[in-house]
N, C-alpha and C positions, 0 to 999 in steps of 0.2 A: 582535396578528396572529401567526399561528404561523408561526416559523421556517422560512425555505423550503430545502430540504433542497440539499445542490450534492455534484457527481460531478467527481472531477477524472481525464479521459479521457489517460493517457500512451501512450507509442511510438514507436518507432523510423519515421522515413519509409517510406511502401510496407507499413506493417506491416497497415496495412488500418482505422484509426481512420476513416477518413472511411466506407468502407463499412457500419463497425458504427455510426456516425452517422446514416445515412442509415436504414438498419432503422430502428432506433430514431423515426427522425423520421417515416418514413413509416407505420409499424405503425399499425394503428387500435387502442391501448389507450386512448382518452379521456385519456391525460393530457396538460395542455397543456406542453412543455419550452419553457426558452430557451436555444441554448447559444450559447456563448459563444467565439468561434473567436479564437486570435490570427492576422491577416491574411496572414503574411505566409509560411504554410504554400503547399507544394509546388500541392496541390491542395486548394482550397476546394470548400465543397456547391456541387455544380453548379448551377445557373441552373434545369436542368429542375423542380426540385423546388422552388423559391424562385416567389415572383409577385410581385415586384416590381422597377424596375432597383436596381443594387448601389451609386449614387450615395448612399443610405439606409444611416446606419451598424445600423438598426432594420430587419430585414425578417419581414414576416409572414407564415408559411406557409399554404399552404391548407386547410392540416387546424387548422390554429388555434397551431400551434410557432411559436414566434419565434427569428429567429436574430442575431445579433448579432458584429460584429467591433470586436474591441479598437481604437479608433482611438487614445486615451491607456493610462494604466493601466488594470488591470486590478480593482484597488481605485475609479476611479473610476466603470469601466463595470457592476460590480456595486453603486455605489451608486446608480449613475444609472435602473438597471432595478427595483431594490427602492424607488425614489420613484417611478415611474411606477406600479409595479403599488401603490401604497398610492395614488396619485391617480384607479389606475381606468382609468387610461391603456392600461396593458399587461395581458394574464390569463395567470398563467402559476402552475403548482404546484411546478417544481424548475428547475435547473439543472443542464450539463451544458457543464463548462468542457475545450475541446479545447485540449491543450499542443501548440506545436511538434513536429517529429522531438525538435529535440535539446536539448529543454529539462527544466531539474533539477525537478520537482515539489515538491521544497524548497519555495521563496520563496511557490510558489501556496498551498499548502497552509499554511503560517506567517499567510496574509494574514487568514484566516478566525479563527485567533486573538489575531492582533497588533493588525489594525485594530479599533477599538470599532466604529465606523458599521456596518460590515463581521456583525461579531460578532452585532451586534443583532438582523441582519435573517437573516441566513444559519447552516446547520448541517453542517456537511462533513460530506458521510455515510462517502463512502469513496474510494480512489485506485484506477483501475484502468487495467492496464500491458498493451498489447497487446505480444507476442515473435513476430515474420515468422521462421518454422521454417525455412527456407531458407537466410536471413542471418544466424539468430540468432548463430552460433557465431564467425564474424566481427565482426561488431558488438560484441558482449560481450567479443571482446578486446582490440580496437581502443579504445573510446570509453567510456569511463567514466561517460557521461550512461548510455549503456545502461542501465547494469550498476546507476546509482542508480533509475535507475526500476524496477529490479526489485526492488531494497529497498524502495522505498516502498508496492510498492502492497498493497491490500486483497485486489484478486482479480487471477491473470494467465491471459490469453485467447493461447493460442498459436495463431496463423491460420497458415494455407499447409502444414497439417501434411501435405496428402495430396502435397505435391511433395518430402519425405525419405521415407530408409527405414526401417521401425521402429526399427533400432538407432537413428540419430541422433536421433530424436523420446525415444528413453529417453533418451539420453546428457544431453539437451537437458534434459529433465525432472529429471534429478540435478543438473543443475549449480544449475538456477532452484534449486532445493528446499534444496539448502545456501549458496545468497544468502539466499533468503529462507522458513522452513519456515512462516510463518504463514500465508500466503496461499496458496488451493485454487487449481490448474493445471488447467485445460481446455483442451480441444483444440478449434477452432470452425473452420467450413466456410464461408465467405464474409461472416462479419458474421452469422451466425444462432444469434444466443445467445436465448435466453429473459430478456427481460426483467427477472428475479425474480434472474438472476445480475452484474446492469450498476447497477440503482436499489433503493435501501433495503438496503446492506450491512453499514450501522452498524458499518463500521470506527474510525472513531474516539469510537463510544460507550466510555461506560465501564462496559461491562457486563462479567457475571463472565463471560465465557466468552474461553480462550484458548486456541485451536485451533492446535496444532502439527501439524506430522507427526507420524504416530507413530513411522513407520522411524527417526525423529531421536532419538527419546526413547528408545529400546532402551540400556538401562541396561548400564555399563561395568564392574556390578562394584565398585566403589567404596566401596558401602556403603556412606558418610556422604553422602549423598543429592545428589552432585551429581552432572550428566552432563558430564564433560569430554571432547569427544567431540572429537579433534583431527581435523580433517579428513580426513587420511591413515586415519587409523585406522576412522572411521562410513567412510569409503569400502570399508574390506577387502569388508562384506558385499556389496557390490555386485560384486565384484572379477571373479566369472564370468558379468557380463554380456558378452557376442559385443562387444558394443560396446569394452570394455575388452580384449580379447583383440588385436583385428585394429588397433587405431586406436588409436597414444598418444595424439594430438594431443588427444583429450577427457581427457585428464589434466590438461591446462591448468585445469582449476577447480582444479584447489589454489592457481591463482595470485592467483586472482579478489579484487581487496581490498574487493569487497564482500562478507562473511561476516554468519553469524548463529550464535548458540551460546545456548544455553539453560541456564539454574541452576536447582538444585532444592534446596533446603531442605529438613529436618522441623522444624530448631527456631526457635520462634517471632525474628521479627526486633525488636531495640529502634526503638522510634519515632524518639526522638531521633536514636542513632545511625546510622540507614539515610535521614534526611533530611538530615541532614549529610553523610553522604556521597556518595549519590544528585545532591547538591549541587554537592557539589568535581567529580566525575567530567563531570557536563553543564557546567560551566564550562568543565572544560580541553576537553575531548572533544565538547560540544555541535554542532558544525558537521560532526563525521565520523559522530554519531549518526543516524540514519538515523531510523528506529522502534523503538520498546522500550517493552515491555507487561508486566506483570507482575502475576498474583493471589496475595496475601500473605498471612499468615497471622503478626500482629501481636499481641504483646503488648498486653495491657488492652483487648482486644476481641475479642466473639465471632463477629464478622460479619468476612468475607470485607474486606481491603483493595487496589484496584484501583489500579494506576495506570500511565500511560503518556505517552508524550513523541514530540515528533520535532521533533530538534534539539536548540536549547535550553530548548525549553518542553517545560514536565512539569506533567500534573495527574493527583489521587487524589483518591481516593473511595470512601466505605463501601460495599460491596457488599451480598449478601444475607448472612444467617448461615449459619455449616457447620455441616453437616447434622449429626447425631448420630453418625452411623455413617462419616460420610467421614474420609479422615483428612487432617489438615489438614498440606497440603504446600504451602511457597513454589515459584511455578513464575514463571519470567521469561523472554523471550526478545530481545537485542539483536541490531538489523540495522545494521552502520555499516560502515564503509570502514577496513580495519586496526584497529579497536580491540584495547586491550591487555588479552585476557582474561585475563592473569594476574592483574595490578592490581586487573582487575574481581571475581574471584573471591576474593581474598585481602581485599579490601576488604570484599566484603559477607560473605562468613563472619567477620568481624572483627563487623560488625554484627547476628551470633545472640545470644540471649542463653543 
């Protein structure tokens, strides 16, 4: 049976996950979802949309969605759904797992590759983080769950943009963008996203494509191919935004200890040495790593080498071959809470050959 694909929905309470829930459930795209709620959320899918009583930890929608609340683990109630739908019991094509306000996407996200039973049946496609434009900028000071959901996710969906003012909707947009550059920021009007932006994001494929910003990647001059882009500094070019003129208090992102910084290589990496050390780094650092993704360009091979992690699990993978004409540059980017990109940099330029 083919892997049924799972979405792991984060945010902050009020950020509007349930509303982009309910789109999604009620949309007539034929496809059948289960999602998968933990119960014990502010606000559950209402009753109007549901047909049956909520005594059923199983509810069938009438479009054919099923919904589902965590009554045990979350490991269990995903095993328990992937047995019914192999007995014919349940018909459903994906999943769409909703986190608490103030839950780490960490442990959800771990579960899909820690658990085998788990692993077998399911394929985390991607993580995505709703941000309430309104509260963001409190929240994200305050609460550190925030600030890791914004590292983790794949795509982030900024709701309630129409109640700030331009400036604070940029200001907002800079800070997500140096938490996390991998992930594309959109701005969404009551839960009306296009479906093509929420399922099938193949965030945690291991494909060759590693999408940063680019504003991130504006080269420091360096010329030995890394970007050391200390915060303060990738901030100057911003520096004559209105936003930065009238308002320190968004200066507060230099404090933010979930950061992201990006490596660049030209010369090829040793196998040996960059698994060894790639090794020591998620051991000690594992729990503050966040996500980190990187396309290599590996000694004793002509094909592209992928690999990425979050947390303490890491995997790689031959990619496709570079091109003839590309030129073949290591490019990486790590999202973690304080890590020490000295270490990290001294380390892996240690592992060029």
């Amino acid at each position: 049976m083919a892997l049924i694909p799972a979405t792991i929905l984060t945010g902050f309470l009020g950020s509007g996950k349930t509303t982009l829930l309910k789109r999604v459930l009620t949309e007539a795209h034929g496809q059948k979802i289960a999602v998968v709620e933990n119960e014990f959320g502010e606000e559950n899918i209402d009753n109007d949309i549901l047909v049956s009583d909520t005594q059923e930890t199983i509810i069938q929608m009438s479009n054919g969605c099923v919904c589902c609340t965590i009554r045990e683990d979350l490991r269990q109630t995903l095993q328990m759904l992937a047995a019914k739908k192999r007995k014919g019991l349940l018909d459903f094509d994906r999943v769409i797992i909703e986190t608490t306000g103030l839950a780490d996407p960490g442990p959800v996200a771990q579960t899909f590759f820690m658990d085998d039973e788990v692993a077998e049946s399911y394929l985390l496609d991607a993580i995505v983080t709703l941000v309430d434009a309104k509260h963001a900028a409190q929240q994200l000071n305050d609460r550190q769950e925030a600030r890791r959901q914004v590292g983790f996710a794949d795509q982030i969906f900024i709701s309630k943009a129409d109640l700030v003012s331009a400036e604070d909707l940029d200001a907002l947009t800079h800070r997500l963008k140096h938490m996390n550059p991998r992930a594309p920021i959109q701005s969404v009007h009551f839960g009306e996203v296009p479906l093509s932006k929420v399922l099938d994001l193949k965030g945690f494929n291991l494909n060759a494509k590693l999408d940063i910003d680019p504003d991130f990647l504006k080269e420091d001059g360096h010329g030995h191919g890394h970007v050391h882009h200390d915060h303060d500094h990738a901030h100057g070019e911003h520096c004559d935004h209105p936003s930065h003129q009238h308002d320190h208090a968004h200066h507060h992102h230099h404090d933010d200890d979930v950061k992201s910084f990006v490596y660049r290589a030209t010369r090829p990496f040793s196998p040996a040495k960059l698994e060894d050390f790639l090794g020591a780094i998620v051991n000690v650092y594992g729990p503050r790593m966040l996500r980190y993704k990187g396309v290599l360009n590996m000694e004793g091979t002509d094909r592209k080498v992928i690999f990425q992690g979050v947390h303490q699990l890491m995997g790689s993978d031959l990619g496709p071959l570079w091109a003839a004409d590309e030129e073949r540059v290591s490019k990486m980017v790590f999202i973690g809470i304080d890590l020490p990109r000295d270490i990290l940099v001294q380390g892996l330029d240690q592992c060029l050959t």
